[in-house]
C-alpha positions, 0 to 999 in steps of 0.5 A: 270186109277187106279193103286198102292197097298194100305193096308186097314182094314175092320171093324166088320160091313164089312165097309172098307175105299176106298182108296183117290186116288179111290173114284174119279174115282169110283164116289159116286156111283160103282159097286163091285162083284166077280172078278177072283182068289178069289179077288172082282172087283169094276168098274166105273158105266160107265166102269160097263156099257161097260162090261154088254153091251159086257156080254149081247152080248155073245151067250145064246147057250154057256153053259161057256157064262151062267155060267160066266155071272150067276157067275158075275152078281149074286155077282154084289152089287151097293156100295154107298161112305158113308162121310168118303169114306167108302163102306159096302161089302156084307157079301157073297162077304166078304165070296167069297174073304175071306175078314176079317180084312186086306185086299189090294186094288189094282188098275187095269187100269180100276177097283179096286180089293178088295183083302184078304191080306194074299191071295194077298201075297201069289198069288204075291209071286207065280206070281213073279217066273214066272214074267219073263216067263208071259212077254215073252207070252205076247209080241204077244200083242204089250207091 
């Protein structure tokens, strides 16, 4: 499972240093590609496998089904660990997320996200006023 919020920095080359806690249960091996709200996901091969099996299953017929698949494997890479810990992002998923010097990395259950640091801010402060409101919608879900 993943979880916490680490600050990192990417480098000129779009190289960023994984956080220690991670790597192991990323492997040496994961995939990373566009996530939601402008941030990038980066999931376990085994955990990549069970979403492209549920992906694959959705009706070809349903246009919204098409498009989110087109959008979520279209920006799908295959990252390598390099010796120090380090990935390399591709130049159009460091476009899609706004990615630059900062940048937060968060765990999330079952995937990291890659997040510009500047957006991240700005998406917790507007979540925090409504915390209180989201937890009470989600108590159909048994939390």
């Amino acid at each position: 499972m993943f979880m916490g919020e680490y600050q990192h920095t990417i480098d000129t080359k779009g190289r960023m240093i994984i956080p220690a806690k991670f790597r192991d249960g990323l492997g040496e091996q994961f995939v990373l590609t566009r996530g939601l709200d402008q941030c990038l996901f980066g999931y376990p091969m085994s955990e990549w496998k069970l979403i492209e099996e549920k992906l694959k299953a959705l009706p070809l017929t349903k246009k919204d089904a098409r498009a989110f698949t087109r959008f979520f494997f279209s920006g799908a890479v295959e990252c390598d660990l390099d010796k120090q810990g380090r990935i390399n992002i591709a130049s159009n998923l460091l476009q899609y997320a706004k990615l630059e010097k900062e940048c937060v990395v968060i765990g999330v259950s079952n995937r990291i996200e890659l997040w510009s640091k500047s957006i991240w801010e700005q998406y917790t402060a507007e979540q925090e006023d409504s915390f209180a409101e989201i937890a009470e919608n989600m108590i159909g879900f048994d939390i």
